[in-house]
Every structure is written in structure tokens, then in C-alpha cells.
N, CA, C, O and CB atoms as a CASP TS submission, in Angstrom:
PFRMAT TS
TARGET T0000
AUTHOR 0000-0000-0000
METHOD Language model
MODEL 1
PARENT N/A
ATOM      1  N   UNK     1      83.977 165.972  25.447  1.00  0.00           N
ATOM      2  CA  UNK     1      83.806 165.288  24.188  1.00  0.00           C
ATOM      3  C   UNK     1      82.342 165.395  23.740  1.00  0.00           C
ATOM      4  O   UNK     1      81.972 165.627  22.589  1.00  0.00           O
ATOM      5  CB  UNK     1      84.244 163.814  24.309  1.00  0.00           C
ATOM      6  N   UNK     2      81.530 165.184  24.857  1.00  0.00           N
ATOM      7  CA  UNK     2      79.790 165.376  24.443  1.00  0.00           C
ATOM      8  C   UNK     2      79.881 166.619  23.923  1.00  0.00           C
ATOM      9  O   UNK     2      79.521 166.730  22.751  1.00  0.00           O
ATOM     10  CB  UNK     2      78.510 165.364  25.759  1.00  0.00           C
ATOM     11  N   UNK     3      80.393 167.893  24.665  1.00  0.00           N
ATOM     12  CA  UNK     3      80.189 168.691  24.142  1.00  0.00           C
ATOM     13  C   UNK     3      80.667 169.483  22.342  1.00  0.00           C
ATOM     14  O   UNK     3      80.203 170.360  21.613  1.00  0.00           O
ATOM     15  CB  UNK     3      80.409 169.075  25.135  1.00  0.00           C
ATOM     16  N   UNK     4      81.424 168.857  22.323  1.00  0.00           N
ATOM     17  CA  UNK     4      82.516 168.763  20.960  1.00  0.00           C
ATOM     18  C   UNK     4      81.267 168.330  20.059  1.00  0.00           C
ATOM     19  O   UNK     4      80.917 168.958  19.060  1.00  0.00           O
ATOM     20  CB  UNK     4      84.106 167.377  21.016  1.00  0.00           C
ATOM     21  N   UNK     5      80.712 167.306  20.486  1.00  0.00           N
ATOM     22  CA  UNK     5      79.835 166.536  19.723  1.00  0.00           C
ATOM     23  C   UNK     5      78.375 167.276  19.408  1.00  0.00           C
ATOM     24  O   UNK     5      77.967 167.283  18.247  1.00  0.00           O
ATOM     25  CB  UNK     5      79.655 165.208  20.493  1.00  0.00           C
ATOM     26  N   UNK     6      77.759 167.771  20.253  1.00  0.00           N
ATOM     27  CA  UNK     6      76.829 169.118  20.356  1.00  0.00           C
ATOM     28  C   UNK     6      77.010 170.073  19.246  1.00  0.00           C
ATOM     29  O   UNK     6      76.287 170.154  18.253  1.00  0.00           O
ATOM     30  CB  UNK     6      77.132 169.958  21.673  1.00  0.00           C
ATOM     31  N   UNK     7      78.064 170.800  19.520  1.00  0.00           N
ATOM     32  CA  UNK     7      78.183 171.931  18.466  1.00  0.00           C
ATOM     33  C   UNK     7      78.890 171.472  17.006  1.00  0.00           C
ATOM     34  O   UNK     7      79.182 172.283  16.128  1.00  0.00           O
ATOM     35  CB  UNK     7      79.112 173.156  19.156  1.00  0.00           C
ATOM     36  N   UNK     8      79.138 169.849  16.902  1.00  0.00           N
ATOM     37  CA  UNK     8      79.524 169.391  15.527  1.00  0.00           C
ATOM     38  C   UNK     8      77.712 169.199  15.102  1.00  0.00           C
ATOM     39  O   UNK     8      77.247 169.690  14.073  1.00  0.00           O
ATOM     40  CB  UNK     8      80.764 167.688  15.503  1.00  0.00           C
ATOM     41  N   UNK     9      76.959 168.487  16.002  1.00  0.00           N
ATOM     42  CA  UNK     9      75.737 168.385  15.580  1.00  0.00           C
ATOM     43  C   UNK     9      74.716 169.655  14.889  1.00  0.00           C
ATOM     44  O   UNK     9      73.840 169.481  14.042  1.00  0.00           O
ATOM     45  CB  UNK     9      75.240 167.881  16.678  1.00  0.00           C
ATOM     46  N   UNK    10      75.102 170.888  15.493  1.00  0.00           N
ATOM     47  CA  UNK    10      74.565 171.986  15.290  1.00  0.00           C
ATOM     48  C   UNK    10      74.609 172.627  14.093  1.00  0.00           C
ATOM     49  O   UNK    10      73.745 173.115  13.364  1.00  0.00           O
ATOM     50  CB  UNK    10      74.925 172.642  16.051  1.00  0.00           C
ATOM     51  N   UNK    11      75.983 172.511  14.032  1.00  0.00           N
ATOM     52  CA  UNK    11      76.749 172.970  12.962  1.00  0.00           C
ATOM     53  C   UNK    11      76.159 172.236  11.757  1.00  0.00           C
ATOM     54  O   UNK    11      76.100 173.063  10.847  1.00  0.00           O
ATOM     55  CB  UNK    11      78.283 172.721  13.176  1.00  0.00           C
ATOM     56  N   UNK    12      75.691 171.038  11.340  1.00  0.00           N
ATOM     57  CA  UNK    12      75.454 170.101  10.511  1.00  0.00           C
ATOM     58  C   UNK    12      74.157 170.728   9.978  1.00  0.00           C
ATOM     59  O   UNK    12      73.911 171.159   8.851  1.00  0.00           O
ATOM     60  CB  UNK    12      75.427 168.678  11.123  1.00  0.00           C
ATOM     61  N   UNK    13      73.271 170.658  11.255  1.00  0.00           N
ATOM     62  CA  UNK    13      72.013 170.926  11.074  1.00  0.00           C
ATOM     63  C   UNK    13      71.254 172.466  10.839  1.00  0.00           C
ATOM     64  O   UNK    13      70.096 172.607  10.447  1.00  0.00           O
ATOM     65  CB  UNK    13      71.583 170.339  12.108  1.00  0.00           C
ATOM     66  N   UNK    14      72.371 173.758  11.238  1.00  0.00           N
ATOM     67  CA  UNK    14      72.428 174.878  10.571  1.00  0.00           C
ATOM     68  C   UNK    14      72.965 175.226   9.447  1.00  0.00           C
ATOM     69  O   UNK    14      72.331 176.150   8.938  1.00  0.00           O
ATOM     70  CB  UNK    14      72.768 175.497  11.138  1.00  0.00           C
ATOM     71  N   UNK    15      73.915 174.870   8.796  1.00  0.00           N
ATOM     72  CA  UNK    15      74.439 175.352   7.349  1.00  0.00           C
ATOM     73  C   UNK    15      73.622 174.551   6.801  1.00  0.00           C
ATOM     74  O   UNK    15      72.934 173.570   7.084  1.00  0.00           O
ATOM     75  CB  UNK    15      76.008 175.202   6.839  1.00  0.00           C
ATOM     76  N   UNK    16      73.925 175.367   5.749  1.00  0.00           N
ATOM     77  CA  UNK    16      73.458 175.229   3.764  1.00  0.00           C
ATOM     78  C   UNK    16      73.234 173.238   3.871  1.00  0.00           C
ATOM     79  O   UNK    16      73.751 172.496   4.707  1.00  0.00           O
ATOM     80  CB  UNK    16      75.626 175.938   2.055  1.00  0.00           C
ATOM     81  N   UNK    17      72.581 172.965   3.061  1.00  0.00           N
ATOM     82  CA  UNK    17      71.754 171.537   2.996  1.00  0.00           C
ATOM     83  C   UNK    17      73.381 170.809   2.300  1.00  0.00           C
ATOM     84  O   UNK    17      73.604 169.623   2.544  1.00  0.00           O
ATOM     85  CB  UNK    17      69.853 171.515   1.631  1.00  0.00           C
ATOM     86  N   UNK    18      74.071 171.355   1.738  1.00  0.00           N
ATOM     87  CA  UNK    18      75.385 170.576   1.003  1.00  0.00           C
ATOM     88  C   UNK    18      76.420 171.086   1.386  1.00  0.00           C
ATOM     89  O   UNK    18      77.433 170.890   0.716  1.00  0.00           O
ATOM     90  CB  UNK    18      75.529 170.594  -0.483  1.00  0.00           C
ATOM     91  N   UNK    19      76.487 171.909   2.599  1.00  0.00           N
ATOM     92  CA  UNK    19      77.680 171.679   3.267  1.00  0.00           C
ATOM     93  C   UNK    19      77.529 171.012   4.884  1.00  0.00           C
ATOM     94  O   UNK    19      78.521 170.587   5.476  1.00  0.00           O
ATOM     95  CB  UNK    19      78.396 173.091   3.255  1.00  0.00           C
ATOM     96  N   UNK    20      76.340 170.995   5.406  1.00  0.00           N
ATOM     97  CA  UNK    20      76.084 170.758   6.521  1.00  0.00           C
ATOM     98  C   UNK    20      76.682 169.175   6.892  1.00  0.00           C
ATOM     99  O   UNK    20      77.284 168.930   7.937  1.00  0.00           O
ATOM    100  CB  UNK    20      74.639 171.035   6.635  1.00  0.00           C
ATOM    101  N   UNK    21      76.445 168.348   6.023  1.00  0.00           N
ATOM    102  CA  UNK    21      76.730 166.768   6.311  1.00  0.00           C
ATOM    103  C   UNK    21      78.129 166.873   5.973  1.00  0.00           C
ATOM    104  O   UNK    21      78.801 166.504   6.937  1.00  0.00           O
ATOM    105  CB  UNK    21      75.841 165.523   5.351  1.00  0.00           C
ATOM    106  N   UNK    22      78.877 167.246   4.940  1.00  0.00           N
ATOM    107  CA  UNK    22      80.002 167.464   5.205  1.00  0.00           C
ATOM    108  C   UNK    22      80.857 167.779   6.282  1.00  0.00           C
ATOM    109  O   UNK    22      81.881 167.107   6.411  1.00  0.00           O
ATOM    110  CB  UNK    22      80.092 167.991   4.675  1.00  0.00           C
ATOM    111  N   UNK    23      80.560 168.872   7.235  1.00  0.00           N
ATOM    112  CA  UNK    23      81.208 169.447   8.560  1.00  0.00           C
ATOM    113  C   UNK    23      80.997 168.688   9.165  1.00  0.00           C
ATOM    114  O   UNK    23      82.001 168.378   9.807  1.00  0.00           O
ATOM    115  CB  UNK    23      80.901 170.575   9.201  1.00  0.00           C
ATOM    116  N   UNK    24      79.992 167.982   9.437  1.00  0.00           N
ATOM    117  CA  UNK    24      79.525 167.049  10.573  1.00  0.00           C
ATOM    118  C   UNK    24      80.252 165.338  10.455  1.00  0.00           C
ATOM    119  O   UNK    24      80.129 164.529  11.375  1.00  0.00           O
ATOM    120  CB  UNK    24      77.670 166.996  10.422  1.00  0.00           C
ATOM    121  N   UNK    25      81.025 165.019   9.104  1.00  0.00           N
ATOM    122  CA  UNK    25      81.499 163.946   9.342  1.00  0.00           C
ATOM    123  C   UNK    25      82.824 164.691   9.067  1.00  0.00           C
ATOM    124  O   UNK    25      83.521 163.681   9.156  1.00  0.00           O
ATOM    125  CB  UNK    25      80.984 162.675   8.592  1.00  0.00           C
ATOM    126  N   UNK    26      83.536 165.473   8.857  1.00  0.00           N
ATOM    127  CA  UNK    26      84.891 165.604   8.559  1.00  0.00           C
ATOM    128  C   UNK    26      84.903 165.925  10.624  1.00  0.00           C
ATOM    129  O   UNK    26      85.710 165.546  11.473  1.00  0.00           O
ATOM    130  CB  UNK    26      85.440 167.138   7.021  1.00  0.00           C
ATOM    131  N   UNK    27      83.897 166.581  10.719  1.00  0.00           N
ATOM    132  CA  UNK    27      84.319 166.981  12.390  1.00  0.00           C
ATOM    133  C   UNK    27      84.612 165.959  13.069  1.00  0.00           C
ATOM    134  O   UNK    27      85.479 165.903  13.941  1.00  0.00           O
ATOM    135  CB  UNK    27      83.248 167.643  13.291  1.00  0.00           C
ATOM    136  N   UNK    28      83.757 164.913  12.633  1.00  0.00           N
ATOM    137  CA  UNK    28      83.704 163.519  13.413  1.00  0.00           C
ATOM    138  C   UNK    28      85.126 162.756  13.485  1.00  0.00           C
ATOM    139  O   UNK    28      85.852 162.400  14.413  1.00  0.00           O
ATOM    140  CB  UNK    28      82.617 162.492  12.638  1.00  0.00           C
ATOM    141  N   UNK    29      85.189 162.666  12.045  1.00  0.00           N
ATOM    142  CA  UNK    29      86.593 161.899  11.970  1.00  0.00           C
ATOM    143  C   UNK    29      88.235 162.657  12.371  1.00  0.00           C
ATOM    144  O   UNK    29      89.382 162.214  12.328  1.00  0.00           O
ATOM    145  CB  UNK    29      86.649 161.452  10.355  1.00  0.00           C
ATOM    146  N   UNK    30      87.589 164.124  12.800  1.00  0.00           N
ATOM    147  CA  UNK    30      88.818 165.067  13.530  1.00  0.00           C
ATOM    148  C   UNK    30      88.527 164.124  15.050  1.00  0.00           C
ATOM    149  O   UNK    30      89.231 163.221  15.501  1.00  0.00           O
ATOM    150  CB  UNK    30      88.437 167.327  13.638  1.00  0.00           C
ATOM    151  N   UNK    31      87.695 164.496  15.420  1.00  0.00           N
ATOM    152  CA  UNK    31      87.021 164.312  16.725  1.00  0.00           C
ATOM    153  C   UNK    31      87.476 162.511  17.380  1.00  0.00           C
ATOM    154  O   UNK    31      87.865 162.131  18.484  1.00  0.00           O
ATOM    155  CB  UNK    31      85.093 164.579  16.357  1.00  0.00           C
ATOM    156  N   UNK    32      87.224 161.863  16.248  1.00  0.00           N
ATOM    157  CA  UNK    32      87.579 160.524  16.709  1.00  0.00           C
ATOM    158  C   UNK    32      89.195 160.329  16.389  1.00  0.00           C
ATOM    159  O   UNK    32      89.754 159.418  17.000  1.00  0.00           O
ATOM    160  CB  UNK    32      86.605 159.368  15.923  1.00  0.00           C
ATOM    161  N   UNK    33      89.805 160.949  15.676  1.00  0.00           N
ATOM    162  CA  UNK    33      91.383 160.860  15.693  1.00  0.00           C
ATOM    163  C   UNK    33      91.650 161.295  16.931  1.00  0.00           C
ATOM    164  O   UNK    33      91.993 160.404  17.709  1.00  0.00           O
ATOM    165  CB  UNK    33      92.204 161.711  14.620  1.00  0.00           C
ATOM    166  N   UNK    34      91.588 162.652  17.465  1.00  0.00           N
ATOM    167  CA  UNK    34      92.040 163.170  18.600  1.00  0.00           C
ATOM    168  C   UNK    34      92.036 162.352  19.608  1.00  0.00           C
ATOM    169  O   UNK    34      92.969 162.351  20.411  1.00  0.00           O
ATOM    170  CB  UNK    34      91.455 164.176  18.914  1.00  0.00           C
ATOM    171  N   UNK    35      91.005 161.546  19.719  1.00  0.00           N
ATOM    172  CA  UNK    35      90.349 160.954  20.985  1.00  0.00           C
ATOM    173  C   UNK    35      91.427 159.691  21.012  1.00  0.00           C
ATOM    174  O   UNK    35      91.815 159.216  22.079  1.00  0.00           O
ATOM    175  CB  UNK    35      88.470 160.495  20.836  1.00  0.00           C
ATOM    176  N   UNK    36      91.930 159.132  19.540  1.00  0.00           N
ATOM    177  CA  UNK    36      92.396 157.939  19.608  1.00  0.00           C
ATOM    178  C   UNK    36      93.829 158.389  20.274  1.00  0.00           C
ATOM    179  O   UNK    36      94.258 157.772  21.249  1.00  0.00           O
ATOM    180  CB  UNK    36      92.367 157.142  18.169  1.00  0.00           C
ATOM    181  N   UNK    37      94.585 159.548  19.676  1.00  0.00           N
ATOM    182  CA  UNK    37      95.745 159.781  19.787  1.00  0.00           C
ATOM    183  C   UNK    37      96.085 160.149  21.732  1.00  0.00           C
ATOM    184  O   UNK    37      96.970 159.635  22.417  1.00  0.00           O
ATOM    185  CB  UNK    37      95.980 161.008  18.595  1.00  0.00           C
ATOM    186  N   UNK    38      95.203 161.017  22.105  1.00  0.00           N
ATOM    187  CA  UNK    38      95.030 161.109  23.210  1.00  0.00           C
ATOM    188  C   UNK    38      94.940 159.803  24.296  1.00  0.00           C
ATOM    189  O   UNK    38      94.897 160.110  25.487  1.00  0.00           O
ATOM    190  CB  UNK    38      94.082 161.815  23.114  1.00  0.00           C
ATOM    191  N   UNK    39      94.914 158.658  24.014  1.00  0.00           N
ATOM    192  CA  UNK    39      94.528 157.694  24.798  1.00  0.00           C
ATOM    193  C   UNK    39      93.065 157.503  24.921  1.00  0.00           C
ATOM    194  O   UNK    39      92.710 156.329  24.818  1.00  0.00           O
ATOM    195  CB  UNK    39      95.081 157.892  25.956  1.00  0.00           C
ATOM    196  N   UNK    40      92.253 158.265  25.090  1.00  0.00           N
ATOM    197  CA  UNK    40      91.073 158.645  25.565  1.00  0.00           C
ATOM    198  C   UNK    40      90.580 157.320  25.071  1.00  0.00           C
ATOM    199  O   UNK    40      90.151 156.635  26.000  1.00  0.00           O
ATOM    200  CB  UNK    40      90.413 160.053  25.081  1.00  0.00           C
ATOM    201  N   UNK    41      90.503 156.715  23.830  1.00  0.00           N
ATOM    202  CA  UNK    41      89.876 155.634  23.443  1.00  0.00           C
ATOM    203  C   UNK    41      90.656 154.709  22.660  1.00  0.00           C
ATOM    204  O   UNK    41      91.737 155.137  22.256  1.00  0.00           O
ATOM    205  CB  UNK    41      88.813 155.981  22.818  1.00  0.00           C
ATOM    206  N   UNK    42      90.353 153.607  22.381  1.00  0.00           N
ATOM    207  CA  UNK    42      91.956 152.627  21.802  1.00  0.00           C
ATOM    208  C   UNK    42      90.973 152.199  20.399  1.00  0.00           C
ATOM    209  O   UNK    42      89.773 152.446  20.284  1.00  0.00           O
ATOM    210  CB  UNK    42      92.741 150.660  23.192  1.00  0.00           C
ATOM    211  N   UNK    43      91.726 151.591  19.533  1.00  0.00           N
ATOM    212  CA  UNK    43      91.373 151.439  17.772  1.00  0.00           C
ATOM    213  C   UNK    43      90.891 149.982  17.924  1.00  0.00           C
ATOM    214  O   UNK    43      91.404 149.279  18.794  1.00  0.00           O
ATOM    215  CB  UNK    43      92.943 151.615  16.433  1.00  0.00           C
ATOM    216  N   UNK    44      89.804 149.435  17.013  1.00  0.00           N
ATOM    217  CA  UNK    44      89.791 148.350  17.046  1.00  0.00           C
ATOM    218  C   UNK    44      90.663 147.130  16.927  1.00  0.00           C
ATOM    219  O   UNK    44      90.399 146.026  17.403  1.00  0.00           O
ATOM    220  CB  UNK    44      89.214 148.378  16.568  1.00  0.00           C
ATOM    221  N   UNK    45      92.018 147.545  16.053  1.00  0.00           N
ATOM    222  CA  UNK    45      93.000 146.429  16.189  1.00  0.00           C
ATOM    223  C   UNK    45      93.910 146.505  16.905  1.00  0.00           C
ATOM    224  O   UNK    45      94.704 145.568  16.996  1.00  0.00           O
ATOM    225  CB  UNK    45      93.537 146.092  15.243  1.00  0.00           C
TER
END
């Protein structure tokens, strides 16, 4: 998962200035679905 998180960070901070923050939160909110669906982590309610 750190690592998932690494190359979403990278990714943010190498592309174009107006797509970079984009990838980096759409990745996130891939990244934190998976994790929920997986068990891996439980939802606040």
C-alpha cells in the first residue's frame, strides 16, 4: 500500500502542473476504495 502510495505521489509531482493534483487524488480515492473493499481497513460508520 506504501508503495501504491509512492508512485501515486510521483506521479502528482511529475506531470503537467493541471493534471498532476488530479491523478494524485482520483488515485487516492481508487486506493482508499480498494483498501476498504478488501477488508484491509473498515469506513468510519
Amino acid at each position: 500500500m506504501l508503495f501504491t502510495y509512492e508512485i501515486l505521489r510521483e506521479a502528482g509531482i511529475r506531470m503537467p502542473k493541471m493534471i498532476g493534483p488530479a491523478v494524485s487524488i482520483v488515485g487516492a480515492l481508487v486506493l482508499g476504495q480498494s483498501a476498504v473493499e478488501a477488508g484491509l481497513v473498515s469506513t468510519l460508520w
